[in-house]
C-alpha positions in Angstrom: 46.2 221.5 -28.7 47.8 219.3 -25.8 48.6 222.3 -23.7 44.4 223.8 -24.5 43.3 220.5 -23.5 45.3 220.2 -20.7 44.0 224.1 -19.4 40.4 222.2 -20.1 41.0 219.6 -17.8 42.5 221.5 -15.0 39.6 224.2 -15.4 36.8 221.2 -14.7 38.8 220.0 -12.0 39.2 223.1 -10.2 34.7 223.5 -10.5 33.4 219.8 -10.1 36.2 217.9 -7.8 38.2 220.5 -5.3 38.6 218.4 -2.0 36.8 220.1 0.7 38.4 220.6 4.2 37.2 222.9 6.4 39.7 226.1 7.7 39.4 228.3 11.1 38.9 232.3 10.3 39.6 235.0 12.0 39.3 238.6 12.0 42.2 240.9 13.3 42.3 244.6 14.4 45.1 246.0 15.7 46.7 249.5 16.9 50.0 249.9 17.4 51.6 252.6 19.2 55.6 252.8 18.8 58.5 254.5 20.5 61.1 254.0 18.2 63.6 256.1 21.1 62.8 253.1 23.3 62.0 250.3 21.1 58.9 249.5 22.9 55.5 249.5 21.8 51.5 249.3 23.1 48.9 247.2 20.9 45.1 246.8 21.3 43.9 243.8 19.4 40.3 242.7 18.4 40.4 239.4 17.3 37.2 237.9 15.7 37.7 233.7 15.8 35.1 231.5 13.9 35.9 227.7 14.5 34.5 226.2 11.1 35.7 223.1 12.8 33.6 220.2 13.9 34.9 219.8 17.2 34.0 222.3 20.8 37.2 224.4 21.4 37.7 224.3 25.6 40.9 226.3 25.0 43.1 228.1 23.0 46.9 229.2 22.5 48.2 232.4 20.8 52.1 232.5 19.9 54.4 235.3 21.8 57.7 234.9 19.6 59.0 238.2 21.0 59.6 235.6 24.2 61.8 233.5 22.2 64.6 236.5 22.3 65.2 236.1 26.3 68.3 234.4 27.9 66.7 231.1 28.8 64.3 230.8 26.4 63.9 227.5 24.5 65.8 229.1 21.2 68.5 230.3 23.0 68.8 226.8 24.5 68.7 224.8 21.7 71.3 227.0 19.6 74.2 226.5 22.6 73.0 222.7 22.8 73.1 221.9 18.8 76.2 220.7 18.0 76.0 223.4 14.4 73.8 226.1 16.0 72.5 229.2 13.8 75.8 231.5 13.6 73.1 234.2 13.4 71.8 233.0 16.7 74.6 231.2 18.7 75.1 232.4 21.9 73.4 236.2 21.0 70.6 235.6 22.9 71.9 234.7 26.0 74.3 237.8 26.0 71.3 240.1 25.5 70.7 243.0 28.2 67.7 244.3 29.4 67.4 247.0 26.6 67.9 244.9 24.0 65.5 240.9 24.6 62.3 240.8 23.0 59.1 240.6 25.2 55.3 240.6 24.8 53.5 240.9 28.1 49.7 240.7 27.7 47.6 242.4 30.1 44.1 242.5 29.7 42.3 239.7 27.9 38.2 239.3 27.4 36.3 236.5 25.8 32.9 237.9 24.4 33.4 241.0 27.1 34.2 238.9 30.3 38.0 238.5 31.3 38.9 235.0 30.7 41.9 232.9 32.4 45.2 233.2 30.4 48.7 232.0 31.2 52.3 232.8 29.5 54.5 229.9 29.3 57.4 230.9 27.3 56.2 232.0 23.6 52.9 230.4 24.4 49.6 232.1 25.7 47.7 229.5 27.0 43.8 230.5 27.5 41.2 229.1 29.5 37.5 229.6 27.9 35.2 231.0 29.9 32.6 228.9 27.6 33.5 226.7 24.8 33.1 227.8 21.3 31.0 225.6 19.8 31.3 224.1 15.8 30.3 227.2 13.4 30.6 229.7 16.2 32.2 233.0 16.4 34.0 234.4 20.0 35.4 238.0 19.9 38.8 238.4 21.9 40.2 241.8 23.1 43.8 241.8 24.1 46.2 244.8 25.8 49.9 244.3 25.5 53.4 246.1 25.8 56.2 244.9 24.1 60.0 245.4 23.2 61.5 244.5 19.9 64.7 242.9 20.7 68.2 243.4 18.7 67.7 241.7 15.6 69.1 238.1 16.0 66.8 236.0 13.8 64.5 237.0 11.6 62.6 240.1 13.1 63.8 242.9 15.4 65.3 246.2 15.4 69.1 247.5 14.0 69.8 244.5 11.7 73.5 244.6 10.7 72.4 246.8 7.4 71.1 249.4 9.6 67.8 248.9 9.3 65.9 250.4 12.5 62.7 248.1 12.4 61.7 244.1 11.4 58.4 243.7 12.7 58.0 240.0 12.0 56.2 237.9 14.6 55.3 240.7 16.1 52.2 240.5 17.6 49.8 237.4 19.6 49.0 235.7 16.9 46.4 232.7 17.7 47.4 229.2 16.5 46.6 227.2 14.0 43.5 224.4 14.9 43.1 222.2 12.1 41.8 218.3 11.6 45.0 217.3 13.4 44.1 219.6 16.6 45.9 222.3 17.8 49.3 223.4 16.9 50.9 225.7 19.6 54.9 224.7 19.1 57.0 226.6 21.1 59.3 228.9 19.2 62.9 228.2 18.4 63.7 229.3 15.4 61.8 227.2 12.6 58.9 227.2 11.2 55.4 228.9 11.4 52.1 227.5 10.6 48.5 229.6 10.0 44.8 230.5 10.1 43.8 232.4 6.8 43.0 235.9 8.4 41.6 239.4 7.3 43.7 242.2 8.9 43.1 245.8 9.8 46.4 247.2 11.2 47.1 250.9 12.4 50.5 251.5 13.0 51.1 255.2 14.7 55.4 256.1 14.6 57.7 258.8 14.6 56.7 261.0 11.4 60.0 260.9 9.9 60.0 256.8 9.1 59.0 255.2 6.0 56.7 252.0 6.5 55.7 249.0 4.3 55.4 245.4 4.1 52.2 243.6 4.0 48.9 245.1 3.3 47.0 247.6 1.4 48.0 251.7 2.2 44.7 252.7 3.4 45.5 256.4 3.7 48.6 257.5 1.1 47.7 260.5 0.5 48.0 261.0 4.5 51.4 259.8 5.0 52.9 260.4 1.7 53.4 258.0 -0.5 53.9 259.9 -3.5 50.7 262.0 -2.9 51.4 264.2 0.6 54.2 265.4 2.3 57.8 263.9 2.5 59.1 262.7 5.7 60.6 265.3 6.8 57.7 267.7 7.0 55.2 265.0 8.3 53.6 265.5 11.7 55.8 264.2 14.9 54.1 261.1 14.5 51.7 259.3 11.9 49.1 256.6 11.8 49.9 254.0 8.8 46.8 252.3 8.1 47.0 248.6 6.7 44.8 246.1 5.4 45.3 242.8 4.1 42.6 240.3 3.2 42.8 236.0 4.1 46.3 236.1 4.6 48.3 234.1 7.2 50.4 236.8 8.8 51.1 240.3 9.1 54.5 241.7 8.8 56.3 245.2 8.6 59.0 246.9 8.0 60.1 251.1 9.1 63.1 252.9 9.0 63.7 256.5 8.5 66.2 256.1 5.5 64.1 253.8 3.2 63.5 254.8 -0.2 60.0 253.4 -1.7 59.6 252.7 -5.5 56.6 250.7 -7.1 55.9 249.5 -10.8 52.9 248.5 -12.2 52.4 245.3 -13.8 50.7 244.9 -16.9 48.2 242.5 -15.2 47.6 245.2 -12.7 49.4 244.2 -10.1 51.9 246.6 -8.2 55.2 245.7 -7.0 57.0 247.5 -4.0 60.6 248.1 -3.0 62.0 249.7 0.1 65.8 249.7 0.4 68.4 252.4 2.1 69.7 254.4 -0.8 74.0 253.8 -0.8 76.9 252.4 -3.1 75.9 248.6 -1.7 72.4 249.1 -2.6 71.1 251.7 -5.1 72.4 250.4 -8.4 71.0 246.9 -7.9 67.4 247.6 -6.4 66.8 250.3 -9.6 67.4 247.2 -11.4 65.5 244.8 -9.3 62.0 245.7 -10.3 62.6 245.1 -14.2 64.0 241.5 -13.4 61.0 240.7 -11.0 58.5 241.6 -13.5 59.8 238.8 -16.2 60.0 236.7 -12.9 56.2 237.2 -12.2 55.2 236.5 -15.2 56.7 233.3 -15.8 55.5 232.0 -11.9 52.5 233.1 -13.0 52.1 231.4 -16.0 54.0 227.6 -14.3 52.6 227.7 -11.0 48.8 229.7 -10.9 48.5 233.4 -11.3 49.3 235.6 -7.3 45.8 236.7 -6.1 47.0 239.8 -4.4 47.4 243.0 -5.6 50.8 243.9 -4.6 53.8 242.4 -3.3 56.8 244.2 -1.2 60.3 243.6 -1.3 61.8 245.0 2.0 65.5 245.1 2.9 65.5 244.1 6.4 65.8 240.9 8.7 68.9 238.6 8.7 69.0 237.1 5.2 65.8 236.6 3.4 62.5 235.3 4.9 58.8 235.3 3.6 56.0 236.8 4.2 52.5 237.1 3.2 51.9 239.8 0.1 55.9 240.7 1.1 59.4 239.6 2.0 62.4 240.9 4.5 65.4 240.5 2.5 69.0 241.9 3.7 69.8 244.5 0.3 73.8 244.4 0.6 74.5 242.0 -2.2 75.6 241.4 -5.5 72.8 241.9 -8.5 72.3 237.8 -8.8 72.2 237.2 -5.0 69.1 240.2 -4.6 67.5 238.5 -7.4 67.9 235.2 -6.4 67.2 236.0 -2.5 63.9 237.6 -4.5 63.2 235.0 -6.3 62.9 232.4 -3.5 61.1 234.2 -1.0 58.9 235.2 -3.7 57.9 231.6 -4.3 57.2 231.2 -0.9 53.8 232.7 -1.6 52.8 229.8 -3.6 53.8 226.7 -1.2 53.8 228.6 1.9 51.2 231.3 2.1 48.9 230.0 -0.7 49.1 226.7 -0.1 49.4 227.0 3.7 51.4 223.6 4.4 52.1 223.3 7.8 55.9 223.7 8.0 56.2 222.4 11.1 55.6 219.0 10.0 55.9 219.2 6.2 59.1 221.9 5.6 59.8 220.1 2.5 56.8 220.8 0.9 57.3 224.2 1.1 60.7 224.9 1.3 61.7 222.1 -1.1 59.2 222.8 -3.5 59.7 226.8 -3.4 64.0 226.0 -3.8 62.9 223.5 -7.1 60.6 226.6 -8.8 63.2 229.1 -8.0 66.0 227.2 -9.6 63.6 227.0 -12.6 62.7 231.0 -12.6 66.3 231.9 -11.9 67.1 229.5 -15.3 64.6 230.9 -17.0 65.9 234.3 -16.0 69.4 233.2 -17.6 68.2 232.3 -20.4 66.2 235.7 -20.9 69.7 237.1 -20.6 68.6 239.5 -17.2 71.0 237.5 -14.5 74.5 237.2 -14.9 75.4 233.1 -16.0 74.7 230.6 -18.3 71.2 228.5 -18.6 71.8 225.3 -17.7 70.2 222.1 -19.4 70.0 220.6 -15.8 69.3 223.2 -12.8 69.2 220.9 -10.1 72.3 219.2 -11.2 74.1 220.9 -8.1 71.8 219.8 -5.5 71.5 216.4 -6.5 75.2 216.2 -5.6 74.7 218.3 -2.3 72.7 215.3 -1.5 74.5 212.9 -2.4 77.2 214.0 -0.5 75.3 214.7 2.4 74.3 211.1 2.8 77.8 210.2 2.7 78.0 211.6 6.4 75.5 209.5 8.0 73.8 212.4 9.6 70.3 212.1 7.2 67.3 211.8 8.7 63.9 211.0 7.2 61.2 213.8 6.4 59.0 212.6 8.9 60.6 214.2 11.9 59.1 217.4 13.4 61.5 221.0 11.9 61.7 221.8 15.4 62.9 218.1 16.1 66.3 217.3 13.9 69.4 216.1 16.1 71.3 218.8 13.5 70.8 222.3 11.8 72.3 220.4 8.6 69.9 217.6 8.6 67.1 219.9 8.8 68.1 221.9 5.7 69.0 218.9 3.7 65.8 217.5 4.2 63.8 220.6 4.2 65.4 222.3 1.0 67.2 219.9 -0.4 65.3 216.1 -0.2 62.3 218.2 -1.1 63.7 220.1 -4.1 65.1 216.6 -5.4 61.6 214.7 -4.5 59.9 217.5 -6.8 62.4 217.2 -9.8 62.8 213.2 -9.6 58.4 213.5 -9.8 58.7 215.6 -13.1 61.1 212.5 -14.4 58.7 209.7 -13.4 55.2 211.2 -14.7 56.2 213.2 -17.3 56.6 216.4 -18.9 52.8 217.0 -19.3 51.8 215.4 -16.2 54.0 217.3 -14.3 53.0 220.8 -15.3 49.5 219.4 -14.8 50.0 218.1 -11.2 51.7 222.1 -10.8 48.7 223.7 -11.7 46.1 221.2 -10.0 47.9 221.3 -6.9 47.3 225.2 -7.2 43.8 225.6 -8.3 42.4 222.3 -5.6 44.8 223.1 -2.9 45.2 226.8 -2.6 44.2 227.6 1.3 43.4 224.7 2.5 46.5 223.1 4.4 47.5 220.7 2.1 49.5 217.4 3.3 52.0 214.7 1.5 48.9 212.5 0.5 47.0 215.4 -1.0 49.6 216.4 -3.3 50.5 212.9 -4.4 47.2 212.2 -4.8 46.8 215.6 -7.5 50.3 213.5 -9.5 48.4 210.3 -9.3 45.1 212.1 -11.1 47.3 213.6 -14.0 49.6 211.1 -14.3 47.0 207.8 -14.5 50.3 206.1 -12.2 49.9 205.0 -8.5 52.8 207.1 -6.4 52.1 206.0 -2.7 55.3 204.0 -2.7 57.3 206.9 -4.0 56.1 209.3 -0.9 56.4 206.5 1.3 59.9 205.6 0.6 61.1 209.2 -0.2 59.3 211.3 3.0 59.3 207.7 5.6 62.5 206.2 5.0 66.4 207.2 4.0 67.0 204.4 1.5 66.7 205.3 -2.3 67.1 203.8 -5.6 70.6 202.6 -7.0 70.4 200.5 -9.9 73.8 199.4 -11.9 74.2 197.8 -15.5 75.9 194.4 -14.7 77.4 193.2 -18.1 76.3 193.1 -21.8 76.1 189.4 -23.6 76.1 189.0 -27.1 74.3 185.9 -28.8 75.0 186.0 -32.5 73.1 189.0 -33.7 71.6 189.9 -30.5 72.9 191.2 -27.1 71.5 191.1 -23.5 71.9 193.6 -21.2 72.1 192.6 -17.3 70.6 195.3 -14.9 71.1 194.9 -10.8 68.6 196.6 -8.4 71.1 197.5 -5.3 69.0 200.4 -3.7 66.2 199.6 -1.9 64.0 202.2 -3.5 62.4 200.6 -6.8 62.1 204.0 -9.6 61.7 203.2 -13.4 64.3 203.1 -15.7 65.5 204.9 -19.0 68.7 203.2 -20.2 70.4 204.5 -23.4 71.9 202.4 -25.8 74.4 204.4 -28.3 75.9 202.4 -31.1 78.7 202.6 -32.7 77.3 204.8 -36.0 75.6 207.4 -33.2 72.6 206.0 -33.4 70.4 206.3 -29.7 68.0 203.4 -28.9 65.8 204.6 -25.8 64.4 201.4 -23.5 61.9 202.1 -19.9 61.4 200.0 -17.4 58.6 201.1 -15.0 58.5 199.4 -12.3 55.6 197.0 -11.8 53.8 198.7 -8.5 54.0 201.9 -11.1 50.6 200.4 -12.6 51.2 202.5 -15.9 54.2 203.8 -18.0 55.4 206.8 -18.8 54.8 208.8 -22.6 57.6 208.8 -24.6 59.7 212.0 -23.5 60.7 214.7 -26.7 64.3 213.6 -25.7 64.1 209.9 -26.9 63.3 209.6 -30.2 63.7 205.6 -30.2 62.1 204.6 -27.1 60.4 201.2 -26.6 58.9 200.4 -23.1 59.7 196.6 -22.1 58.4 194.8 -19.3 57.8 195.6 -15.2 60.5 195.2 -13.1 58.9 193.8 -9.7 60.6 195.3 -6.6 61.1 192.1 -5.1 63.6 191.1 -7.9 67.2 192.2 -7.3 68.2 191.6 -11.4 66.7 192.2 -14.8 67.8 191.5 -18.2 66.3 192.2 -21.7 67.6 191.9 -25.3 67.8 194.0 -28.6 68.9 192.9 -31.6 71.9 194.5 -31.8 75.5 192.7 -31.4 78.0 193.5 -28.4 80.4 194.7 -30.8 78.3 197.1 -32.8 77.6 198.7 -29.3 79.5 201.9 -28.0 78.2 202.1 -24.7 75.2 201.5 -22.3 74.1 203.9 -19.5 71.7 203.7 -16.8 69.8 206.9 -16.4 71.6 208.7 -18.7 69.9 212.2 -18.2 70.7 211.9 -14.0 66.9 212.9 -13.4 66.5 209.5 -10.7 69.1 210.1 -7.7 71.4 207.8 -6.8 73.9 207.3 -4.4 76.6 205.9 -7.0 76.1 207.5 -10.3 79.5 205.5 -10.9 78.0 201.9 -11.6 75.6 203.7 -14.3 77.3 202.7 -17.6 79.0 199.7 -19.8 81.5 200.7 -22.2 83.7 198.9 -25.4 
C-alpha cells in the first residue's frame, strides 16, 4: 500500500509541480558522403536553431572535436603536460601523420540564406550573426564541410585496436549548448560533452559492403538490408543509410564491413540492437548479451523511470565503453561479466546523461557518479538473478567506499566544484567524477531512507528529465520526499573535501545504567545509527540526526529496536546518551555499524568488553 501510494504521489508531482526552465531546440539535417579508402568524408548540414531563451543571441559556437586529434591541439597538450595522462592518448596525437589526424574544415556557412562571419579556433567555430536571434526566434544555418576521421585514439575514429573500421562519434559541427548560465563552447580535450535536445535526420551514403548502426531509427531497411533486402555482399557499390532520431542530444555511428547485426524485441516493445565482429573473442558472449540486457532493462526500468525510445544499440567500437544517445560504443574483446558490465554502465548513462541532460562539464558526478551507483545495483541484481558470474553482495558499494578512502590518503582530492576539463590530475577527476558521486548517491539512500530514496529516484526522473538539471535541483527532489533539509549535505560533499568521522569514546556504567560517549572528529556533521549488542544477542538500535537535519529518519527494516534520541548540534564536538543497560551486560558498541556514512577511519567505530 506504501509502494501504491508512493506511485500516487510521484504521479501528482510529475502533473501539478514540474519545475519549468526553458531549453534551446534545434533541428538537424545532415548528408554524409564517405570514402572509407581515404577516410575522408563531405557533409551538408541544415541546422534549424530556435532560442527558447530570454536573452538576444549576438553569436554562436559549434564544436569541431575532429580538431582535437592534431599535434598541437589542446588534448594532445594537456595529455604530455598531466603528470598521469590518458595511456589511450599519451603522446598518440602528437605522433600522428598526415593520413591519419582528425580534421573538420567548414567551408560555406549562411544564416537565413546570407553567408555570415565564422572563425575556427581549434575545436571551436566561432560565428558572427549577421542579425541577432531574437527570444522565441528560429534562424536556419546551412553548413559545407570535409573532414578526415583520424586513427582512433579516444573515443571516436577509425581502426580501433579490435579492428573496427569506423567510430563516428563527435563527428560532425555540432552547435553548443546556451542555457540560463550562457554559453558553453569548452574546448575539447578529452572530457566531457554537454547538449541541446535535437531532432535528427541523418543520410549516411558508404561503400555497399559495410554494415551501419548506432543511433537512430532505420528509415529504409528494406533498402539496405537489414533482414529484409540484400546482404552486403550483393548491395550496390555504395548505399544511403537513412537515420532519424527524435530530441536527443547527439548523433553517433558506427560501420564496418565485418559486423554482425542481431536485435530482440522486448516485451514492452522496445527493440534492442547488437553489432559485433563474429570471432572466438566475441561470438559466444554477445549471443548471450541480449538475454542478460533484457532482465537489465527491466529492472532500470522499473528503479529509475521507464527509457522513452524505441530501441537502443550496443556497438563494439571506440576505446573502452562510452555513451551515446539511444546507443553505446563498447570495445567487444572481453570476458562475459566485463561486456555486461561495460553494458550495463553505459547503458545507464541514458538516464543521468542523455535523459537528464546534466552538464558534465561542470557536474560529472551527477552523471557519472550517479550512473556508476545504479550500475553497481543492476549488476547486483543481475547476480542475484543468477545471469553474471559472482555472488550478490549485501553491500555493492562496499569496494568504492574503500577506493575512496584510500584515495584521500594521497592528498591529491579535490572538491566537485572544479571544472572536468580543470583537475590538476587524471585520478582526481575520476575519483571525484565516479567515485565521490557514486558514494554521495549511496550515503543519500542511508540518510533519507529506503522509501525516500526510491522516491527522490523516480521524482528526479519524471520533474527533471530534459531539462539540465543542477546540484540544487536534485537535492531539492530528496528534500520533497524526504520532509529533511539537505543543503548542508551538498554543500559540504560537492564544496568542500572534509567529511564526517565520528568515534565512540568510552562506555560508563552507573549502577544499572551505562553512558556511552560519542566524539565528532570530522568536520562533516551526518546522523548516526549506533548498535548496541548485548551479551544474550540482543540488538538495541539508537539515531542521532543531526540538529540542522530538521527531521529524523523512519525506522529502517534492519533495526528492529530503534529509538531516535536527541540532535546532535554541529557545533558540539561530543555527545553522550544513556540506556539502561549495565557496562558489563554489554558485548560491544559500534558506530555506523552497516558502513553506509563514509569515513575516513572506520577504525575508531566500535567499543568492545
Amino acid at each position: 500500500m506504501r509502494f501504491l501510494l508512493l506511485l500516487f504521489t510521484l504521479t501528482s508531482f510529475a502533473l501539478t509541480a514540474q519545475p519549468d526552465r526553458w531549453q534551446q531546440a534545434a533541428t538537424y539535417e545532415m548528408e554524409i558522403d564517405m570514402d572509407v579508402k581515404k577516410n575522408q568524408y563531405d557533409g551538408i548540414q541544415t541546422l534549424r536553431y530556435v532560442n527558447n531563451s530570454p536573452d538576444t543571441l549576438t553569436k554562436a559556437f559549434y564544436h569541431l572535436y575532429f580538431n582535437a586529434f592534431q599535434p598541437g591541439s589542446m588534448m594532445d597538450i594537456r595529455n604530455q603536460t598531466l603528470p598521469d595522462a590518458d595511456k589511450r592518448v599519451g603522446d598518440r596525437i602528437k605522433n600522428l601523420d598526415k593520413k591519419e589526424i582528425g580534421y573538420i574544415k567548414v567551408g560555406s556557412l549562411t544564416q537565413d540564406g546570407r553567408p555570415v562571419k565564422h572563425e575556427t579556433v581549434g575545436t571551436i567555430l566561432e560565428v558572427e550573426l549577421n542579425e541577432p536571434i531574437l527570444p522565441g526566434a528560429t534562424s536556419t544555418f546551412k553548413m559545407e564541410w570535409e573532414a578526415q576521421v583520424p586513427l582512433q585514439i579516444r573515443r571516436s575514429g577509425r581502426d580501433n585496436k579490435e579492428g573496427i573500421r569506423f567510430s563516428m562519434a563527435q563527428w560532425y559541427p555540432k552547435m553548443a549548448e546556451y542555457d540560463y548560465q550562457g554559453w558553453h563552447a569548452n574546448p575539447y580535450i578529452g572530457r566531457e560533452f554537454y547538449h541541446i535536445w535535437s531532432d535528427f535526420d541523418v543520410k549516411i551514403t558508404i561503400d555497399g559492403s559495410y554494415v551501419v548502426g548506432g543511433t537512430g531509427y532505420l528509415q529504409n531497411p528494406e533498402e539496405i538490408g537489414y533482414g529484409y533486402g540484400p546482404e552486403p555482399a550483393k548491395r550496390a557499390k555504395k548505399i544511403t543509410y537513412h537515420f532519424k532520431a527524435p530530441k536527443v542530444g547527439d548523433f553517433m555511428w558506427a560501420a564496418d564491413p565485418d559486423y554482425k547485426h542481431t536485435s530482440m524485441k522486448r516485451a514492452d516493445g522496445m527493440t534492442m540492437h547488437f553489432y559485433y565482429q563474429p570471432g572466438e573473442k566475441t561470438s559466444e558472449n554477445w549471443e548471450n548479451l541480449p538475454k542478460v540486457m533484457d532482465e537489465a532493462f527491466a529492472y532500470i526500468n522499473e528503479h529509475y523511470g521507464h527509457y522513452p525510445y524505441k530501441q537502443y544499440s550496443f556497438v563494439q567500437g571506440g576505446d573502452g565503453g562510452m555513451e551515446y544517445p539511444m546507443g553505446t560504443l563498447i570495445t567487444g574483446e572481453r570476458s562475459f561479466p566485463s561486456l555486461v558490465g561495460v553494458s550495463v554502465h553505459e547503458l545507464m548513462h541514458s538516464w543521468y546523461q542523455h535523459l537528464m541532460g546534466t552538464n558534465e562539464s561542470l557536474y560529472a558526478w551527477m552523471d557519472e557518479g550517479f550512473t556508476s551507483w545504479a550500475s553497481s545495483e543492476v549488476m547486483n541484481h543481475l547476480r542475484k538473478k543468477g545471469l553474471i558470474g559472482g555472488e550478490a553482495s549485501d553491500n555493492p558499494h562496499a569496494r568504492t567506499y574503500a577506493s575512496l578512502r584510500g584515495f584521500r590518503q594521497s592528498g591529491m582530492q579535490e572538491a566537485l566544484t572544479i571544472h572536468a576539463d580543470h583537475f590538476a590530475t587524471n585520478a582526481a577527476y575520476s575519483v571525484a567524477a565516479y567515485v565521490n558521486g557514486n558514494v554521495f548517491q549511496e550515503q543519500l539512500r542511508y540518510i533519507i531512507g529506503e522509501e525516500a530514496h526510491d522516491c527522490t529516484l523516480h521524482r528526479y526522473f519524471n520533474d527533471w528529465a530534459f531539462k539540465h538539471p543542477n546540484p540544487n535541483d536534485f537535492i531539492r527532489v530528496a528534500e520533497k520526499c524526504s520532509g529533511m533539509e539537505l543543503d548542508w549535505y551538498r554543500e559540504y560533499w560537492v564544496n568542500g573535501t572534509d567529511y564526517a568521522d565520528y568515534a565512540v569514546d568510552k562506555v560508563e556504567s552507573d549502577k544499572k545504567k551505562s553512558k556511552i560517549f560519542l566524539e565528532k572528529i570530522g568536520r562533516m556533521p551526518m546522523p548516526l545509527e549506533i548498535l548496541v549488542t548485548l551479551n544474550d544477542g540482543a540488538e538495541r538500535w539508537y539515531y542521532i540526526a543531526p540538529r540542522l537535519l530538521r527531521a529524523t529518519k523512519d525506522q529502517p527494516e534492519y533495526a528492529d529496536n530503534w529509538t531516535v534520541l536527541q540532535d546532535w548540534p554541529w557545533t558540539n564536538p561530543t555527545y553522550d546518551f544513556t540506556i539502561d543497560v549495565n557496562k558489563k551486560d554489554i558485548k560491544s558498541v559500534q558506530l555506523n555499524p552497516r558502513n553506509r556514512m563514509f569515513e575516513d577511519d572506520v577504525e575508531n567505530n566500535s567499543w568492545e568488553k
